[in-house]
C-alpha positions in Angstrom: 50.1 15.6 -117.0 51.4 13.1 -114.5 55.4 13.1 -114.3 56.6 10.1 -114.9 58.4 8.3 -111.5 61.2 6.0 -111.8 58.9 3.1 -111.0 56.7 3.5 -113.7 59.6 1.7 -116.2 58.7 -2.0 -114.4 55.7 -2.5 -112.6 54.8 -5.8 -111.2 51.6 -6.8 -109.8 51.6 -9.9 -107.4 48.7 -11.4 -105.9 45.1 -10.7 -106.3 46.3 -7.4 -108.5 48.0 -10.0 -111.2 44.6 -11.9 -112.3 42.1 -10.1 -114.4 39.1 -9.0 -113.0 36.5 -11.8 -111.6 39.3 -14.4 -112.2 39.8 -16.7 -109.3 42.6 -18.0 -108.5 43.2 -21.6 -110.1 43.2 -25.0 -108.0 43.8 -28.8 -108.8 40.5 -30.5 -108.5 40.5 -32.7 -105.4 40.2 -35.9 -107.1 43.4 -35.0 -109.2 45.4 -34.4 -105.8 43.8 -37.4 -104.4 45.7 -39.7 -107.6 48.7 -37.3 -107.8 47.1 -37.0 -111.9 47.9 -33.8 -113.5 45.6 -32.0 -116.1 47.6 -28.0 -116.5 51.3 -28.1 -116.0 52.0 -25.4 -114.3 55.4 -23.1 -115.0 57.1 -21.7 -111.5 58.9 -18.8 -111.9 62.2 -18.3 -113.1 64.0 -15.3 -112.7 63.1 -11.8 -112.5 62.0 -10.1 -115.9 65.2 -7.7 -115.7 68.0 -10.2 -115.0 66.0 -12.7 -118.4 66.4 -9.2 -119.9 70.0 -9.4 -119.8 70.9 -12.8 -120.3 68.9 -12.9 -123.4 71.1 -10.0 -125.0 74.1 -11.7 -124.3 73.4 -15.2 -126.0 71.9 -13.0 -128.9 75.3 -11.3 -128.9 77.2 -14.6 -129.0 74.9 -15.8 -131.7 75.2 -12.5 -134.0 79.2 -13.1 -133.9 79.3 -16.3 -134.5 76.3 -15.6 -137.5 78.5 -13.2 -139.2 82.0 -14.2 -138.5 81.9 -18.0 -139.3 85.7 -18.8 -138.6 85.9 -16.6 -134.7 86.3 -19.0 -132.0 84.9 -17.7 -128.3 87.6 -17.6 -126.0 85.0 -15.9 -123.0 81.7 -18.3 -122.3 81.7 -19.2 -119.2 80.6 -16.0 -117.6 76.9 -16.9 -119.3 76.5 -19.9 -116.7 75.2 -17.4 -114.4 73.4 -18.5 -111.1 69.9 -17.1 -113.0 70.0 -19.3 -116.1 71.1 -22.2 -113.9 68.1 -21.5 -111.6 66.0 -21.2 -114.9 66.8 -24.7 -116.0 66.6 -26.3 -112.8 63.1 -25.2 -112.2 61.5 -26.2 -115.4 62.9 -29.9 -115.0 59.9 -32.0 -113.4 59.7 -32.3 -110.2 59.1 -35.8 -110.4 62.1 -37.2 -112.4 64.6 -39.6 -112.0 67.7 -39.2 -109.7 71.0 -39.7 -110.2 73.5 -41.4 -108.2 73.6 -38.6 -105.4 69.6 -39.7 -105.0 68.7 -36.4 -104.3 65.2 -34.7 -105.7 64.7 -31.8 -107.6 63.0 -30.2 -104.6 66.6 -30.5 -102.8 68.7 -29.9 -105.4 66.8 -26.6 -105.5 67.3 -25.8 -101.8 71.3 -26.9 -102.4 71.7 -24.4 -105.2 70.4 -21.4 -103.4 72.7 -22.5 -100.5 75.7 -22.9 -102.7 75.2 -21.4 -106.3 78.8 -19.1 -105.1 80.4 -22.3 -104.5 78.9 -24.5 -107.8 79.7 -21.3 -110.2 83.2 -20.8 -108.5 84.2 -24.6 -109.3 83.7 -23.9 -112.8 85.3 -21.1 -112.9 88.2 -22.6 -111.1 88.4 -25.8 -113.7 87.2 -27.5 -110.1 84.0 -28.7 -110.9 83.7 -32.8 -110.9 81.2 -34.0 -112.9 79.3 -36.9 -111.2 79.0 -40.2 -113.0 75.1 -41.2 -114.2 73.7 -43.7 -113.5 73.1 -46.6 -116.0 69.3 -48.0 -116.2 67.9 -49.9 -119.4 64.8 -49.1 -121.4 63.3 -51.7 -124.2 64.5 -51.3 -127.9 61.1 -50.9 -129.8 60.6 -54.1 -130.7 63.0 -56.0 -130.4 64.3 -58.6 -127.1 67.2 -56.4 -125.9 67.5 -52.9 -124.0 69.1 -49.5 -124.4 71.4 -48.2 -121.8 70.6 -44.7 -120.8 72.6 -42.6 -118.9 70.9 -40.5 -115.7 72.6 -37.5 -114.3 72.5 -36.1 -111.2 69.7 -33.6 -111.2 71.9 -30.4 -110.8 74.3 -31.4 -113.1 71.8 -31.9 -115.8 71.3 -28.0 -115.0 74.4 -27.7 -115.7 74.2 -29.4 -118.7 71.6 -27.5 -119.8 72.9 -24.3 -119.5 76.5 -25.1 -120.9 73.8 -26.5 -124.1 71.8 -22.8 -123.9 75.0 -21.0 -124.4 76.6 -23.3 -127.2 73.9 -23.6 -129.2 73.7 -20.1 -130.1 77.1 -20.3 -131.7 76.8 -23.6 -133.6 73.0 -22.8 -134.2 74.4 -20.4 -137.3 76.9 -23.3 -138.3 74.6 -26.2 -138.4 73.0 -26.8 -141.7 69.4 -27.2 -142.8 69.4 -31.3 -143.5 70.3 -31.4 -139.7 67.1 -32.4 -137.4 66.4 -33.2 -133.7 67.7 -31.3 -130.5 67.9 -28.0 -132.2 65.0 -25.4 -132.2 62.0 -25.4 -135.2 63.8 -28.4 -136.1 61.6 -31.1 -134.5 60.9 -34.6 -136.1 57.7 -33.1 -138.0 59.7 -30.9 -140.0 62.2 -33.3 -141.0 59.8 -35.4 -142.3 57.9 -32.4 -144.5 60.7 -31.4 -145.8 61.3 -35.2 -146.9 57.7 -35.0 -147.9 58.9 -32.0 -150.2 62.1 -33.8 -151.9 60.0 -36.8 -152.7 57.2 -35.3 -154.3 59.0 -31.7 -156.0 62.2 -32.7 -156.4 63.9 -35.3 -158.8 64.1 -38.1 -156.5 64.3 -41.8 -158.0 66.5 -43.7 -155.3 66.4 -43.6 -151.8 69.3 -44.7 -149.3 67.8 -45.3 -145.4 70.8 -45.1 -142.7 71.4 -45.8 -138.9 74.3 -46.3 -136.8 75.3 -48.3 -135.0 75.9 -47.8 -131.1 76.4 -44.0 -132.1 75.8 -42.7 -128.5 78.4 -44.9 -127.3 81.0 -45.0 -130.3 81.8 -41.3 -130.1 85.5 -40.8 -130.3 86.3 -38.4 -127.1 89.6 -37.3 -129.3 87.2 -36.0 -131.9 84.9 -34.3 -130.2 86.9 -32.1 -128.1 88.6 -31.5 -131.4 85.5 -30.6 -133.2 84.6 -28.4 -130.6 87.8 -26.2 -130.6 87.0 -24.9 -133.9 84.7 -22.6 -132.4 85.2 -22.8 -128.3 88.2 -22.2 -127.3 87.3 -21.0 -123.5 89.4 -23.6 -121.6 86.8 -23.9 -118.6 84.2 -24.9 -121.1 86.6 -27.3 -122.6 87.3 -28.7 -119.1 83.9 -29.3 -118.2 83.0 -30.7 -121.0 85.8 -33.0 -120.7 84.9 -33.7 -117.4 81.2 -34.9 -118.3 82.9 -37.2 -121.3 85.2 -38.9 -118.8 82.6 -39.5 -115.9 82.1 -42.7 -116.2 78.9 -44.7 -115.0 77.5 -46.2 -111.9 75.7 -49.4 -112.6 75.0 -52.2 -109.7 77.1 -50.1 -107.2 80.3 -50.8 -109.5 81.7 -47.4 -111.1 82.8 -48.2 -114.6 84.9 -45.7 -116.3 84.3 -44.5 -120.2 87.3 -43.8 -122.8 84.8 -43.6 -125.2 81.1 -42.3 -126.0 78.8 -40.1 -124.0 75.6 -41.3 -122.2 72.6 -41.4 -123.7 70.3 -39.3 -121.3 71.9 -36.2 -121.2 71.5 -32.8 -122.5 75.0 -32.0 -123.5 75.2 -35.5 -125.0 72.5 -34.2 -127.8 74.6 -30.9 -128.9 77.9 -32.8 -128.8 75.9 -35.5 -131.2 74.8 -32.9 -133.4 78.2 -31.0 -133.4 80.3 -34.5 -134.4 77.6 -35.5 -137.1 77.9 -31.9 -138.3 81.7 -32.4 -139.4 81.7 -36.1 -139.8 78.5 -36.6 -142.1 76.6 -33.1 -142.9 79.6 -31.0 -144.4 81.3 -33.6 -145.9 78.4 -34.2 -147.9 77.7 -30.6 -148.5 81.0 -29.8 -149.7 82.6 -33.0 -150.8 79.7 -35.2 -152.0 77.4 -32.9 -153.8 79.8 -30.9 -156.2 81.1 -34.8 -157.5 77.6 -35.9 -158.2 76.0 -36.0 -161.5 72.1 -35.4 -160.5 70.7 -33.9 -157.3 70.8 -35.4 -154.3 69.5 -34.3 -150.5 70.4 -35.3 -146.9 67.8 -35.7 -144.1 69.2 -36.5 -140.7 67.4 -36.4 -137.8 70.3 -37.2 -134.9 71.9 -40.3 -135.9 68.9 -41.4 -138.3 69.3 -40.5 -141.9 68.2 -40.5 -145.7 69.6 -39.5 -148.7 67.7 -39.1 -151.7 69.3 -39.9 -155.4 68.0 -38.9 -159.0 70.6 -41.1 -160.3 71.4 -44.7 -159.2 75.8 -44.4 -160.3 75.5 -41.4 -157.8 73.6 -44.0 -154.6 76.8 -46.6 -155.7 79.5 -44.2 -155.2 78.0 -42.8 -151.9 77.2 -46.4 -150.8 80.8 -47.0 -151.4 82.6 -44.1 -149.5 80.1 -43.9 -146.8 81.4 -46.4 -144.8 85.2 -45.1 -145.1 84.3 -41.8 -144.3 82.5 -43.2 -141.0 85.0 -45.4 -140.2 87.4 -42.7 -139.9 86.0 -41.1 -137.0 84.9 -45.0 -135.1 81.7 -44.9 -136.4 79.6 -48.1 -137.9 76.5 -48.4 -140.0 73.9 -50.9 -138.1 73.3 -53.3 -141.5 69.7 -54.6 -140.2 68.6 -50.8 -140.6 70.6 -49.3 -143.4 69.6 -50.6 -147.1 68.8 -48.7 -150.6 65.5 -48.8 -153.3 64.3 -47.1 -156.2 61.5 -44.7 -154.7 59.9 -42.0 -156.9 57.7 -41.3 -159.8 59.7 -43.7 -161.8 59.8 -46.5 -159.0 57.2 -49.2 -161.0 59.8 -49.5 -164.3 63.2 -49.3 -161.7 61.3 -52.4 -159.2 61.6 -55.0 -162.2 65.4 -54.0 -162.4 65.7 -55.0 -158.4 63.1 -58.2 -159.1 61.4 -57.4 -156.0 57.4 -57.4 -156.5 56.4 -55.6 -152.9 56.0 -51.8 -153.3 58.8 -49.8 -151.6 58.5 -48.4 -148.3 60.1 -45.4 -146.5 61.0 -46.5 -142.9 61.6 -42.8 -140.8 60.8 -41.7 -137.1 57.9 -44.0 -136.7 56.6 -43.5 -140.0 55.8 -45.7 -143.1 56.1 -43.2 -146.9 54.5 -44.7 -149.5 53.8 -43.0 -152.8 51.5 -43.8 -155.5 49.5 -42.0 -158.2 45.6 -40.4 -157.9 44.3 -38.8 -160.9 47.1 -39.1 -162.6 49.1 -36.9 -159.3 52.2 -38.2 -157.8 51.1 -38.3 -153.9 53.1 -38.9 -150.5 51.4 -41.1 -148.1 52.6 -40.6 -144.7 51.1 -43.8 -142.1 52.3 -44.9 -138.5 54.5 -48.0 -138.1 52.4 -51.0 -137.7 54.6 -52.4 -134.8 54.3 -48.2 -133.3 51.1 -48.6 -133.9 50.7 -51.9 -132.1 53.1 -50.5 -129.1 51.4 -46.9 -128.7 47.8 -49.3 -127.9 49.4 -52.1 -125.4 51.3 -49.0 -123.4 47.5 -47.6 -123.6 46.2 -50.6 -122.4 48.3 -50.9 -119.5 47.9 -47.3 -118.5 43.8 -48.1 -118.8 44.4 -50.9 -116.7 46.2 -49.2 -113.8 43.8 -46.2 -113.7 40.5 -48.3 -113.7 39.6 -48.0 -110.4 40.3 -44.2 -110.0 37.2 -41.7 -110.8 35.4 -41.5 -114.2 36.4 -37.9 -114.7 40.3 -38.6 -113.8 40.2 -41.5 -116.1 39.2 -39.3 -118.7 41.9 -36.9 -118.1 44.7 -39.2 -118.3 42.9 -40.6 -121.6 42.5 -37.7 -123.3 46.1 -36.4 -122.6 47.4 -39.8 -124.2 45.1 -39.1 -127.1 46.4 -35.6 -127.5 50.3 -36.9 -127.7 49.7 -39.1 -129.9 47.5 -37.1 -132.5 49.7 -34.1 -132.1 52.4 -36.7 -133.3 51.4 -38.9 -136.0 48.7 -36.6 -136.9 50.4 -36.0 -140.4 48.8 -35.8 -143.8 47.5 -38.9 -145.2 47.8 -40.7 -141.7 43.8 -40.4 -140.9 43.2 -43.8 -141.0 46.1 -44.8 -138.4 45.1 -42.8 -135.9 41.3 -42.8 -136.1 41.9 -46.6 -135.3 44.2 -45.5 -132.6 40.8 -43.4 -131.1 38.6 -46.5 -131.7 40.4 -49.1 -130.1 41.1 -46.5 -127.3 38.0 -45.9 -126.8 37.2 -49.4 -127.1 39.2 -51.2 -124.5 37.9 -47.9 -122.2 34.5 -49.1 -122.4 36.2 -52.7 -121.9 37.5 -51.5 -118.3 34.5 -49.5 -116.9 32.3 -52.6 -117.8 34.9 -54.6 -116.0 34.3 -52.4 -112.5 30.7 -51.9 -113.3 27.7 -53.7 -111.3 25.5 -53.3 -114.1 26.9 -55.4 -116.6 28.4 -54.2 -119.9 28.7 -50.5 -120.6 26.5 -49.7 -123.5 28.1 -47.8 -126.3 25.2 -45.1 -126.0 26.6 -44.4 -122.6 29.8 -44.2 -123.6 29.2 -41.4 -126.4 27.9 -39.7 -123.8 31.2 -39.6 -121.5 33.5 -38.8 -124.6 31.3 -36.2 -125.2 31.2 -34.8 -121.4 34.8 -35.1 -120.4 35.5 -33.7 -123.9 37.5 -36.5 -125.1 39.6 -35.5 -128.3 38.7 -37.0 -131.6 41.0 -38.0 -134.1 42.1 -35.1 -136.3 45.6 -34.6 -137.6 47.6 -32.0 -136.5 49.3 -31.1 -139.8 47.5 -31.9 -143.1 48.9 -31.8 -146.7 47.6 -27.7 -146.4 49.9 -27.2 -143.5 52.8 -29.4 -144.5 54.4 -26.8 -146.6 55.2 -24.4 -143.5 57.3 -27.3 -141.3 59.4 -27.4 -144.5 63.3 -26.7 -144.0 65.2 -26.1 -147.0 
């Protein structure tokens, strides 16, 4: 028998030695390099397998003490930001994203850390680190005339960012309850609305109240936070950086405005800390103060500042619409009135709409989704479609994109095409939403044909033709992603 060397534990192959056998090595097609287009995102390595090994075990550590000792608070986290895990998240940010205010690249903010990850660890350490203010740009509100400020960090901070999130999730990831959605892991839009899917059509549901609020991103009270946050983390570096980030301030037109109040919208820490204050403000309060005073059941869905509550009993919906807004107002937050409002909606909805004298049938407004229900063969049933004004958005953004690309080659075209298709499917492909986004294919496909007859000599493209290029380039057809079979395994209870 061969006696086993001390190399044997870890072997790793590089070059020709780590493909299979026959495999060539891949490479972008030419015509994809020629229109910077992209068809496989590639990963870069991160770190080696040994150092992962042992930064793994640590957050699963962190996470397995604060799982089984709810009330501990972590007086030691800031030995996790190691230069590895910073390295990690730095690599797997695109390389073509935005800058922040310092305008370098990701490319060069690589370089820089290698050069000075002793120096960027050592300032954290040291409570020395000064968190660079982002830089303000505005993006559309879905339809409507004004725009969204959004906050852009410097490129290596939002490593940092990052990484402090990596390490502090695995502590408040065994705190945060089930009705909490978005920015947490297995937690993604699609199961929020399943499990929503499930309350409405298993449990006694008969009212539902629809809540946003207002400015949240920019309303959060810095007194709070930090105060929310020391009931678990009480390492002070952490504390300090974190404060640090809060008080950055932002850079817009050249003039550096300071903030007293809020966190940017943009950033990765800015999710967790949203999650953590909506935790204590809304989630627990309803868990432990709400339910026990209500008389029927009642469920909360929140998907970051987005939420619905579901009622069986309408004197239950009055007393929460009542208190809600106290309990907010305590901690400086506001409901936005355009988007908040409460129905009957339920099995029981057709005798409770000639109580509210309102003839239209009630719709469910959630994460780019319209809920109806109504009854087939005598079965209560859950209709999930997209938005119309999504709908209509999602085709003019793939109209422009058509429009931009036209010129490019057939087979690039196609790529770009079929990776718009693929987002969208693998979103709104949810049961009962067939028919949405098999007219999303259709008119895709339909203004493509528009723009290749547009550049061709020969006049219109006939549709013959074109069934032939869907088929060629593989274009995806319209299938959902999760129908009512599937639904039952995104659900969260």
């Amino acid at each position: 028998m061969k006696p086993k060397r001390k190399s044997d534990s870890l072997i790793v192959l590089r070059g020709r030695e780590s493909r299979p056998h026959g495999e060539a090595m891949s490479r972008k097609p030419i015509f994809l390099r020629k229109h910077k287009l992209h068809s496989v995102a590639v990963r870069e390595p991160l770190f080696n397998e040994r150092n992962d090994f042992f930064m793994v075990t640590g957050l699963e550590r962190i996470a397995a003490k604060a799982r089984s000792e709810k009330s501990a608070q972590f007086t030691s986290l800031t030995h996790h930001l190691t230069k590895e895990r910073m390295l990690g998240n730095l690599k797997q940010i695109p390389k073509n994203t935005s800058v922040g205010t310092d305008g370098v690249n990701r490319d060069d903010c690589v370089k820089y850390f290698l050069e000075n990850h002793e120096n960027v660890i050592n300032s954290i350490h040291n409570k020395g680190y000064k968190a660079p203010p982002v830089r303000r740009v505005y993006i559309p509100k879905p339809g409507k005339s004004e725009k969204r400020p959004i906050g852009v960090p410097t490129i290596l901070d939002r490593a940092l960012q990052r990484t402090v999130s990596e390490v502090l999730s695995n502590i408040y990831e065994q705190d945060f309850l089930n009705c909490s959605f978005g920015g947490r892991p297995q937690k993604s839009a699609h199961n929020a609305l399943c499990t929503l899917d499930n309350y409405l059509g298993r449990a006694k549901v008969n009212w539902v109240y629809e809540a946003d609020l207002k400015n949240f991103f920019g309303s959060l009270n810095h007194t709070w936070v930090l105060k929310f946050l020391e009931h678990r983390v009480k390492d002070p570096r952490i504390i300090s950086l974190i404060r640090r980030w809060l008080k950055a301030g932002v850079m817009e037109n050249g003039e550096l405005k300071s903030s007293e109040v809020g966190t940017p919208q943009g950033g990765s820490i800015s999710v967790l800390l949203s999650n953590i204050y909506l935790h204590y403000v809304l989630d627990l309060w309803f868990e432990k103060v709400v339910k026990p005073k209500m008389k029927g059941e009642c469920y909360l869905i929140r998907y970051l500042d987005d939420f619905i509550v579901l009622f069986q009993r309408e004197d239950d919906l009055k007393r929460f619409v009542e208190v809600l807004p106290k309990r907010l107002s305590k901690f400086d937050l506001l409901l936005e009135p355009e988007k908040t409002k409460h129905f009957a909606f339920g099995r029981f909805e057709k005798d409770k709409g000639k109580l509210n004298n309102d003839k239209r049938k009630p719709v469910i407004k959630f994460l780019g989704f319209s809920i109806y229900t109504y009854f087939k063969i005598g079965k209560f049933v859950v209709e999930f479609k997209t938005e119309s004004k999504r709908l209509a958005r999602s085709l003019q953004k793939l109209k422009e994109k058509l429009r931009l690309i036209k010129h490019i080659p057939l087979a690039a075209q196609a790529i770009e095409l079929s990776s718009i298709l693929r987002g969208h499917f693998n979103y709104y492909g949810l049961g009962g939403n067939s028919e949405s986004i098999k007219k999303f294919h259709h008119e895709a496909i339909k203004y493509w044909r528009k723009t290749l007859s547009d550049r061709s000599q020969n006049g219109r493209v006939k549709w013959e033709r074109m069934d032939k290029y869907i088929e060629i380039f593989s274009i995806p057809d319209a299938k959902l992603k999760i129908p009512y079979s599937k639904m039952s395994e995104y659900v969260v209870l």
